[in-house]
LUMGUSE-325816 format. One line per field, with one value per residue (C-alpha): x, y, z; residue number from 1. Coordinates in steps of 0.05 Angstrom, whole numbers, plus 5000, padded with zeros to 4 digits. Layout:
N
X [X / ...] $
Y [Y / ...] $
Z [Z / ...] $
resi [NUM / ...] $
END
This chain:
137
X [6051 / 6022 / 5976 / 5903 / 5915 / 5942 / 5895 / 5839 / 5877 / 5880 / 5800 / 5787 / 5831 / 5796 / 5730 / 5747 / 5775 / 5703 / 5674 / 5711 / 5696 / 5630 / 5616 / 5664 / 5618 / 5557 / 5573 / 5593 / 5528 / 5493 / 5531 / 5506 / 5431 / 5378 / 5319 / 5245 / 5216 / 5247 / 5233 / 5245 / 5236 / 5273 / 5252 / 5260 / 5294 / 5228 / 5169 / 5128 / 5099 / 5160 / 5189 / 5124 / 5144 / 5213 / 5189 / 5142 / 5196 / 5245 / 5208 / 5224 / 5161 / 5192 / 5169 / 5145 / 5098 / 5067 / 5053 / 5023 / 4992 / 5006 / 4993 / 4997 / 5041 / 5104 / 5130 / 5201 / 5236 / 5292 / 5354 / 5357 / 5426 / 5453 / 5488 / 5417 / 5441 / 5398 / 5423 / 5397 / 5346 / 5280 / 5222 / 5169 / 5107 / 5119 / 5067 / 5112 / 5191 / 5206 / 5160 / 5197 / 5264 / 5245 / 5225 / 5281 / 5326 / 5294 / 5297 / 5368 / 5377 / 5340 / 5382 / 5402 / 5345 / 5349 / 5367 / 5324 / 5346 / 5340 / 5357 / 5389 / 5433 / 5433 / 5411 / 5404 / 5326 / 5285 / 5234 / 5176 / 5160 / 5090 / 5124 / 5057 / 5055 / 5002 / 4988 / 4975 / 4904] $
Y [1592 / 1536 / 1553 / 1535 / 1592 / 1640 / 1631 / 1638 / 1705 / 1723 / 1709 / 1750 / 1806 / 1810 / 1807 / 1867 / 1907 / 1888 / 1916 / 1976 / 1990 / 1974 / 2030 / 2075 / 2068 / 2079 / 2141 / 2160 / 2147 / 2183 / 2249 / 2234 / 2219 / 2271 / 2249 / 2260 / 2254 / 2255 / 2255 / 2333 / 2369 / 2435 / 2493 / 2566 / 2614 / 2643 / 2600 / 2592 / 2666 / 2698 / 2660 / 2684 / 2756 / 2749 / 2714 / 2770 / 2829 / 2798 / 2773 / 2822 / 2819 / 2811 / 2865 / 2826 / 2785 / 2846 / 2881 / 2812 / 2804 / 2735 / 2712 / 2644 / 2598 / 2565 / 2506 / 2496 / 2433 / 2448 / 2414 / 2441 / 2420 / 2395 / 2466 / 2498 / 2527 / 2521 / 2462 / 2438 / 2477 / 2440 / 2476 / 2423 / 2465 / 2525 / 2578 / 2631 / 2618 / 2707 / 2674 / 2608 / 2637 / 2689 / 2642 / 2595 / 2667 / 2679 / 2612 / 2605 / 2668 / 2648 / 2652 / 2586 / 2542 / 2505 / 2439 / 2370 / 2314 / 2240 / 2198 / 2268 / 2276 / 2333 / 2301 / 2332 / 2331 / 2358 / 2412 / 2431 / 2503 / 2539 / 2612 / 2657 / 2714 / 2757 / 2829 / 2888 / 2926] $
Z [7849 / 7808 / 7748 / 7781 / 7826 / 7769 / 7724 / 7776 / 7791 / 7713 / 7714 / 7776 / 7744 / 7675 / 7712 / 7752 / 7691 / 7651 / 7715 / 7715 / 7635 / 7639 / 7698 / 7653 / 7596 / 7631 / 7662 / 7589 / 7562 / 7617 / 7602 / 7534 / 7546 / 7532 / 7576 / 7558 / 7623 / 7701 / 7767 / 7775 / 7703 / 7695 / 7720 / 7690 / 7756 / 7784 / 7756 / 7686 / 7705 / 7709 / 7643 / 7604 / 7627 / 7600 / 7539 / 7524 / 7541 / 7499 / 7436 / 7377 / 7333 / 7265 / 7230 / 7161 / 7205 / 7236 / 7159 / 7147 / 7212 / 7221 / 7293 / 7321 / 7367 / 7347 / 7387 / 7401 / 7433 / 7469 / 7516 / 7584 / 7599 / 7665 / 7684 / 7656 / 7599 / 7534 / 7481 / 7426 / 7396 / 7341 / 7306 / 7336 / 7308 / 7260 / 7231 / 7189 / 7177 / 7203 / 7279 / 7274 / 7272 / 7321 / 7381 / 7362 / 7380 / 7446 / 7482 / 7460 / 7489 / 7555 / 7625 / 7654 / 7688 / 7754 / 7709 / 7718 / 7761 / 7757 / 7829 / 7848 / 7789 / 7745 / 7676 / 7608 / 7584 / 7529 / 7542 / 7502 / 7503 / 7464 / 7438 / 7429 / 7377 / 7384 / 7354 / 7400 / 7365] $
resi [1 / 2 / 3 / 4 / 5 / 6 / 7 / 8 / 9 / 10 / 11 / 12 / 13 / 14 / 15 / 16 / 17 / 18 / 19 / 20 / 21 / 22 / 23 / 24 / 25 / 26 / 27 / 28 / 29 / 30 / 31 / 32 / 33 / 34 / 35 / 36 / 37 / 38 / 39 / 40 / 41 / 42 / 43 / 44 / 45 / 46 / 47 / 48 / 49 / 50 / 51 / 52 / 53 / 54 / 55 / 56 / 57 / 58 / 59 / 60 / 61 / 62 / 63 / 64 / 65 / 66 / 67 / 68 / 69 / 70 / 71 / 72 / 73 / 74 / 75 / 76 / 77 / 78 / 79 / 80 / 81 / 82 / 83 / 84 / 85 / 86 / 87 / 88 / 89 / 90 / 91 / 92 / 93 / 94 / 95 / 96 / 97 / 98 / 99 / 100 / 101 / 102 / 103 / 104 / 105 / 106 / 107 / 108 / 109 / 110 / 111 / 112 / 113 / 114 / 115 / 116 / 117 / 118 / 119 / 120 / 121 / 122 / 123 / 124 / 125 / 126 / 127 / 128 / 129 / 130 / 131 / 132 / 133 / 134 / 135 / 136 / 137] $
END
């Protein structure tokens, strides 16, 4: 074989194996990504009324808050991952440290969610849920 034609093979052959790691790499960083926005955001099993429902039968009003009767919403940012389990958890807006914790407890306790999609892919995404307290008179 004379060298033109092996080095044109050599070329075609590192090509291909840049090809190769390239798509390898991508597919990494997509298992990595956390999204902010998709084509189909997660949802929770049976719909925002029925995760308000479980929200508000499993929140444990911390007992200091209620002597001190602090009400109010706390914010919490969260990773719906791509089986639907609950991630990362952040404090995004707080109003007392015993409510903070307390909502950060109950959405990591949450059941799995139908999980987002992007192009029909499962994806990892952040979701941004308002945790009310309010007293009972």
């Amino acid at each position: 074989m004379n060298s033109e034609i092996m080095k044109k093979y050599v070329f075609l052959f590192g090509l291909l194996i840049c090809f190769v790691m390239s798509s390898y790499a991508q597919t990494q960083d997509e298992d990595i990504k956390v999204y902010d926005v998709v084509e189909q955001m997660p949802q929770f099993e049976d719909g925002d009324s029925v995760m308000r429902a479980w929200l508000d039968e499993h929140i444990n009003y911390p007992k200091i808050a209620k002597f001190r009767k602090i009400e109010g919403r706390v914010v919490v940012r969260f990773v719906v991952e791509k089986d639907g389990s609950i991630g990362e958890i952040q404090l995004a807006r707080s109003i007392d440290p015993w409510l903070d914790q307390e909502a950060m407890r109950v959405v990591k306790s949450m059941p799995k969610w139908i999980p987002a999609k992007q192009n029909g892919n499962p994806v990892r995404v952040w979701y941004t849920l308002p945790v009310n307290f309010k007293l009972k008179s």
